[in-house]
C-alpha positions as CSV (number, residue, x, y, z in Angstrom):
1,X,-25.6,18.6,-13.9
2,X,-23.8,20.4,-11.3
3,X,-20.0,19.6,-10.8
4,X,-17.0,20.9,-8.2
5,X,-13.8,19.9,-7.6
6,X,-11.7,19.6,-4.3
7,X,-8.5,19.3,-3.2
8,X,-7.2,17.9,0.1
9,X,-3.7,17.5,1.5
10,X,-2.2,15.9,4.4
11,X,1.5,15.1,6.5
12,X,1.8,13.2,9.4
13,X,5.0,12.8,10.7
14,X,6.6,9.1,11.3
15,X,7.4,7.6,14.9
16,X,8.4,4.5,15.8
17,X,5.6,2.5,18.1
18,X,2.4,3.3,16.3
19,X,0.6,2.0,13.7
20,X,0.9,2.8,9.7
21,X,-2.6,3.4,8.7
22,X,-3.4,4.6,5.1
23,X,-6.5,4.8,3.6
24,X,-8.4,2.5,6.1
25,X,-5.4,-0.4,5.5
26,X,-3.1,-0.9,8.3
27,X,0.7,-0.9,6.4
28,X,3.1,-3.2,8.0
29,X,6.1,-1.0,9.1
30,X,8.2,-0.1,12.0
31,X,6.9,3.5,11.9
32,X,3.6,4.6,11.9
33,X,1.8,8.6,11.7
34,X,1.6,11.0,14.7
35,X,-1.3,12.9,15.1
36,X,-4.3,13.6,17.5
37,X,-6.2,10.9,15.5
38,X,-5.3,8.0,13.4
39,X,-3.4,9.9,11.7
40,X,-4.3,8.4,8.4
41,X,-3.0,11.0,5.9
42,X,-5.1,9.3,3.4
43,X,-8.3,10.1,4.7
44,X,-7.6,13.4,5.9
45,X,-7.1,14.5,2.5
46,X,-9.8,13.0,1.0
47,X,-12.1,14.2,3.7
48,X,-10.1,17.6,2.6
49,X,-11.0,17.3,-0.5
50,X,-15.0,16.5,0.3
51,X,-15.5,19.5,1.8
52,X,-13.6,21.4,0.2
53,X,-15.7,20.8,-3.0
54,X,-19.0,21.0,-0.8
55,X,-17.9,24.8,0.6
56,X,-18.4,23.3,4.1
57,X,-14.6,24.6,5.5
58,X,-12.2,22.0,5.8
59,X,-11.2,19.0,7.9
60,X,-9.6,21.0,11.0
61,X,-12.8,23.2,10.9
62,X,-15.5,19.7,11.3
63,X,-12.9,17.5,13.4
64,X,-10.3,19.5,15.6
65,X,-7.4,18.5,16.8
66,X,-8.7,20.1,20.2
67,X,-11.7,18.5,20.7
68,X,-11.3,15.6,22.7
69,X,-13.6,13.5,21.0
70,X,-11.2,13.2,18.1
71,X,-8.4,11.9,20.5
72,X,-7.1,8.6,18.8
73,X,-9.9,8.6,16.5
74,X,-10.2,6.4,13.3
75,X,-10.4,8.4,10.0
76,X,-12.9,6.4,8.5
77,X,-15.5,8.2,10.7
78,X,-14.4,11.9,9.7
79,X,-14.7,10.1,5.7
80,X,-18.0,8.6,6.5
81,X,-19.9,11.7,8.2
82,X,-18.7,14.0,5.9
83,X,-19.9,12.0,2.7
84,X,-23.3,11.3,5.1
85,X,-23.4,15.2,5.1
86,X,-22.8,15.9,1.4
87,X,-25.0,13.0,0.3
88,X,-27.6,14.8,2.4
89,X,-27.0,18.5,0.5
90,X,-27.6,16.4,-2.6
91,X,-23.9,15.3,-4.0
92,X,-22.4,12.2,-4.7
93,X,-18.8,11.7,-5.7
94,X,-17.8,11.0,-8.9
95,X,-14.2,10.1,-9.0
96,X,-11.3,10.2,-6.6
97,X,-7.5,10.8,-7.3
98,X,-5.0,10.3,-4.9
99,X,-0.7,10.6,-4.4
100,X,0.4,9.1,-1.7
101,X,4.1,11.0,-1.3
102,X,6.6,8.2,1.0
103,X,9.8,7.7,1.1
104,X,9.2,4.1,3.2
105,X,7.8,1.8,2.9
106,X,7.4,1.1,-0.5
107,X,3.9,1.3,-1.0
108,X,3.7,-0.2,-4.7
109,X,2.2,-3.9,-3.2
110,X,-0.4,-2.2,-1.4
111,X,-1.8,0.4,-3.7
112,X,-4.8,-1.3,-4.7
113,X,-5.7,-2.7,-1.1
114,X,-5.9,1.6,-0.4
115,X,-7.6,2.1,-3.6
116,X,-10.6,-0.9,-2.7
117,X,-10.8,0.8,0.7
118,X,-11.5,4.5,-0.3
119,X,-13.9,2.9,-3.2
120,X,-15.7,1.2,-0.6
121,X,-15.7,3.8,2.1
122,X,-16.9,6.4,-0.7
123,X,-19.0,3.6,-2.0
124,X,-17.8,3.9,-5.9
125,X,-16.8,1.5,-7.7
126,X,-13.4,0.9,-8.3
127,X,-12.2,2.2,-11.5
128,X,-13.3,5.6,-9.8
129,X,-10.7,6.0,-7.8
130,X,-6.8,6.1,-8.9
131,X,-4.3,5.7,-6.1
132,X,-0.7,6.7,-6.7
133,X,2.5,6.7,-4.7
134,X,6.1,8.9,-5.0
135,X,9.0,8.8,-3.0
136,X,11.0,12.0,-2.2
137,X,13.6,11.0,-3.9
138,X,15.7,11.2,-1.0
139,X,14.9,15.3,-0.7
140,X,13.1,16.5,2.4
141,X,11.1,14.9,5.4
142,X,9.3,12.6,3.0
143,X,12.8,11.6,1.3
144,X,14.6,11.2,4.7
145,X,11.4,9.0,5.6
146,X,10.5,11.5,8.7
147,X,7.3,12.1,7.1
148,X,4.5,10.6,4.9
149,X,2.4,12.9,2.3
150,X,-1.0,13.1,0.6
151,X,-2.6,14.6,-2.3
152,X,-6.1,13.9,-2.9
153,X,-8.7,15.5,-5.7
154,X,-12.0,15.0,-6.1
155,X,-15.0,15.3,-8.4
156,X,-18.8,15.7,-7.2
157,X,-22.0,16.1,-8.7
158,X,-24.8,17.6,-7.6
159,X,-28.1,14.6,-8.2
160,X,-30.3,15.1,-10.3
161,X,-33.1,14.4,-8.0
162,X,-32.1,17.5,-6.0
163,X,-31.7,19.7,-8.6
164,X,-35.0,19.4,-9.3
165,X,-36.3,19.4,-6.3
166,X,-34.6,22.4,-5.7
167,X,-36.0,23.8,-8.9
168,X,-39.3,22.9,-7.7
169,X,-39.5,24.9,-4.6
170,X,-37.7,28.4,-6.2
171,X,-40.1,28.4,-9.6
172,X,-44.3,28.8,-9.6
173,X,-45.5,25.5,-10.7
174,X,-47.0,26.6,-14.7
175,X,-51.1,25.8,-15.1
176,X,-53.2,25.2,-17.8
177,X,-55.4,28.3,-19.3
């Protein structure tokens, strides 16, 4: 088996008047991310992280913050195509480890509704996927609550299926005699 690793990482700063999305799951807060998209920090380091492992560039390269398109966008799309692509090169995750860095809000009660979205959205089950949050202790944007953080790793494996079919195609089939 073929494995790689990738790592993803996100900020989004906090304003008041737009929503707090994170990992697919709307927060309830009076501050929500800025960015050209959703801003769901969440997502764009997991989708980091995807490509990342795959060698295909990185989130900025596949969704730009200039392309129009991407203009209020919801991150679940930019996860979704990119594990549509990588499926399609042959790789399926295996786990998924995310930190979630906030000051506010406390995001202890809704750590497992994040962690049941990215297990469905990367279509694992759940004990695949750790999600984890840290405050800033007070120190920096994410301790003065300007900001909101994430970390994500992840693991992929190359299918066997592929591998083989891959193997198939590069080595002269052996006959008899």
């Amino acid at each position: 088996m073929q494995f790689r690793i990738g790592s993803g990482h996100d900020t989004h700063r906090l304003a008041a008047g737009r929503p707090l999305i994170l990992g697919g799951v709307v927060i309830p807060h009076d501050k929500g991310l800025v960015g050209h998209s959703d801003a769901d920090a969440v997502l764009h380091a997991v989708t980091d992280a995807l490509l990342g492992a795959a060698g295909l560039g990185d989130i900025g390269d596949a969704y730009p913050d200039t392309d129009p398109r991407y203009l209020g966008a919801d991150s679940r799309v930019f996860l979704t195509e990119t594990l549509a692509k990588l499926n399609l090169l042959g790789w399926r995750v295996v786990n998924l480890d995310v930190t979630i860095f906030a000051q506010e809000p406390k995001l202890g009660p809704v750590k497992a509704t994040i962690r049941a979205s990215l297990a469905e959205l990367l279509a694992v089950s759940l004990d695949c996927v750790n999600v984890k949050a840290k405050t800033g202790e007070k120190v920096g944007h994410i301790g003065r609550a300007e900001a909101i953080g994430t970390h994500a790793v992840v693991l992929i494996e190359k299918a066997i299926s592929h591998q083989l079919s891959a193997v198939s195609k590069t080595e002269p089939v052996p006959t008899a005699g």
